[in-house]
C-alpha positions in Angstrom: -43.4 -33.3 -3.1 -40.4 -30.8 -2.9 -40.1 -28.5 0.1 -38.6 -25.4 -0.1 -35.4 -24.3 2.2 -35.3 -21.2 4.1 -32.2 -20.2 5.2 -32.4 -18.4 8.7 -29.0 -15.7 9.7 -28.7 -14.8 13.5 -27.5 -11.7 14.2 -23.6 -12.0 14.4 -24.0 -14.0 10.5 -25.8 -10.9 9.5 -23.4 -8.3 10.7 -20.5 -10.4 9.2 -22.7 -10.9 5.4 -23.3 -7.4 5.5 -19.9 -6.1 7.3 -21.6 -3.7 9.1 -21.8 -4.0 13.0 -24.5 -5.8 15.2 -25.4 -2.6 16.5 -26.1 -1.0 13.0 -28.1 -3.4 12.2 -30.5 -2.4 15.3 -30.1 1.4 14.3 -31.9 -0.1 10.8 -34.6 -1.4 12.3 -35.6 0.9 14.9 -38.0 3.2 13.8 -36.7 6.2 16.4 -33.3 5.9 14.8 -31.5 8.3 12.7 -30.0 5.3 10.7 -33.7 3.9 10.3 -34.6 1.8 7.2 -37.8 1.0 6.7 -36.8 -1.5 3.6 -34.8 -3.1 6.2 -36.2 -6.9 6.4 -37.9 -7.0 10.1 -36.3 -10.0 12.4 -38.3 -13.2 13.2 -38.0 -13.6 17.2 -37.8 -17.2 17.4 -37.8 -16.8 21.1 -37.5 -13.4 23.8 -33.9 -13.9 23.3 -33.2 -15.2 19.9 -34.0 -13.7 16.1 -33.2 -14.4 12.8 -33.4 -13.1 9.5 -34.3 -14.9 6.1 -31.8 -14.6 3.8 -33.9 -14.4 0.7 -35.1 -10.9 2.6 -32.3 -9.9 2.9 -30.7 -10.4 -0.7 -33.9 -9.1 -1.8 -33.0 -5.8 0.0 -29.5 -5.3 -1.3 -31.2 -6.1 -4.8 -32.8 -3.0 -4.2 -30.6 -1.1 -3.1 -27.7 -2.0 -5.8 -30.7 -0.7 -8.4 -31.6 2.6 -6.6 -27.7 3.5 -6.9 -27.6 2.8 -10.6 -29.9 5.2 -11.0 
């Protein structure tokens, strides 16, 4: 039997893969934002105080955006 690894990113490991700021991250996903992307990968709140993002999301949504610029 093989089990499959998910790789989970808090907030700050986000900001610093995407070198963008934790606060632009929020921006992304908040649907009353200006900077709002609803491609965005939503976080998993683990706990009130603590989220994380799969990975696999979220190099799924750069995949997608690197194609929409080559076109």
């Amino acid at each position: 039997m093989t089990t499959k690894s998910i790789t989970l990113l808090n907030l700050q490991d986000l900001a610093n893969y995407l070198n963008i700021s934790a606060s632009t991250i929020y921006r992304m996903i908040d649907a009353k934002s200006a900077y709002h992307d609803p491609q965005f990968p939503q976080p998993i709140h683990l706990s009130s105080r603590s989220v994380r993002w799969r990975f696999e999301q979220i190099e799924q949504w750069l995949e997608k955006k690197r194609h929409c610029k080559t076109e």
